[in-house]
Structure formats: C-alpha cells, structure tokens
C-alpha positions, -999 to +999 in steps of 0.1 A: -045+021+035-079+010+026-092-025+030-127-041+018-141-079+019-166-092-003-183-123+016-207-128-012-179-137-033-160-155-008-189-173+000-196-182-038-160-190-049-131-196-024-124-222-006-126-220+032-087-205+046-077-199+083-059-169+074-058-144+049-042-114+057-020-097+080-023-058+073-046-032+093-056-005+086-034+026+100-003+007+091+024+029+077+054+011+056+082+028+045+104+015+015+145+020+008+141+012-030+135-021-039+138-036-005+102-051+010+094-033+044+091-059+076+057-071+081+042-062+043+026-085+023+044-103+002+019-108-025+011-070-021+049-066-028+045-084-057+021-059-072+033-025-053+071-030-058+076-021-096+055+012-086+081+018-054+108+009-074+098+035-107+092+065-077+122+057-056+142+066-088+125+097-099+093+085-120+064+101-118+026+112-132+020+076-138-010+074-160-009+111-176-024+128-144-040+099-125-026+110-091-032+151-078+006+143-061+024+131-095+048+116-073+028+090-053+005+064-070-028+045-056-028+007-058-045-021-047-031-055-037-044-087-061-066-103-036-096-099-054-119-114-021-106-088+006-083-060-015-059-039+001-055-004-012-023+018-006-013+050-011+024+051-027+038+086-021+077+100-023+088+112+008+119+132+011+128+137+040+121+103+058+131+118+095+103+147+095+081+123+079+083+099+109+083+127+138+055+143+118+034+111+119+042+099+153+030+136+164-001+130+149-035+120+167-043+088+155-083+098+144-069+131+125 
C-alpha cells in the first residue's frame, strides 16, 4: 500500500472534512472472493472489488502484460485528494502467506 495527499488541491477545491481516511500504510487485507475484508475502505471496495473478484476466479494479465505477476493487479482507490494505492496479488496458500508475513521484520 501506497498513499499520497495533495494539499494544493485540497486547499483549492474541497471543502474542509474532519476525516478522510482510515488505511495506513503497512496494512495487509486479505479477501475470500467477493467478500470486503474488516476495516477496508469501502469506497476503495468499490473500485478494487471487480479486480478481487476477476482474480479470485482465475483472471489474469489484466491489461495485456501490465503487471510482471499476471496474477495480481495495481490500483488505486478514487479519492483523487489523498489516493490509496494497492497491490492486488493471488495468494495460494493463505496459511504460509500469513506465517510468512508475520515472520517478517516490519522495515524489510
């Protein structure tokens, strides 16, 4: 997960909101289909899920070659002021996939 804010633009053309957004960055979600994770965004679901939907069932090389990993994809949420960007990849074995990351240092 990526995340950027542009003041100048949210200076110039939103109106003043207490709260924006709820992700941070090191987060890691994991999806069963269609289903949104706890705690994601739901307007980032609304752009992310046809993507997590299409790989959970097999698609893949979105874009003719966009992606190195033809099974993941990289996407951003539609908050044009402060965009999120995730990385969507298939994992296949969810279980080494969780001991694998909670093994990891968290500044590797």
């Amino acid at each position: 997960m990526k995340m950027a804010r542009y003041d100048d633009l949210i200076e110039k053309y939103e109106n003043p909101i207490e709260h924006a957004c709820d992700m941070k960055l090191g987060q890691i979600f994991i999806a069963d289909g269609w289903q949104k994770p706890d705690g994601f965004c739901d307007s980032a679901w609304e752009t992310l899920s046809p993507f997590v939907m299409a790989l959970s069932h097999g698609a893949q090389d979105f874009y003719d070659g966009w992606m190195k990993n033809k099974r993941s994809a990289m996407l951003s949420c539609n908050d044009g002021f402060r965009p999120v960007s995730f990385l969507l990849e298939v994992i296949e074995d969810v279980e080494t996939y969780v001991e694998t990351v909670e093994k990891t240092p968290k500044n590797a």
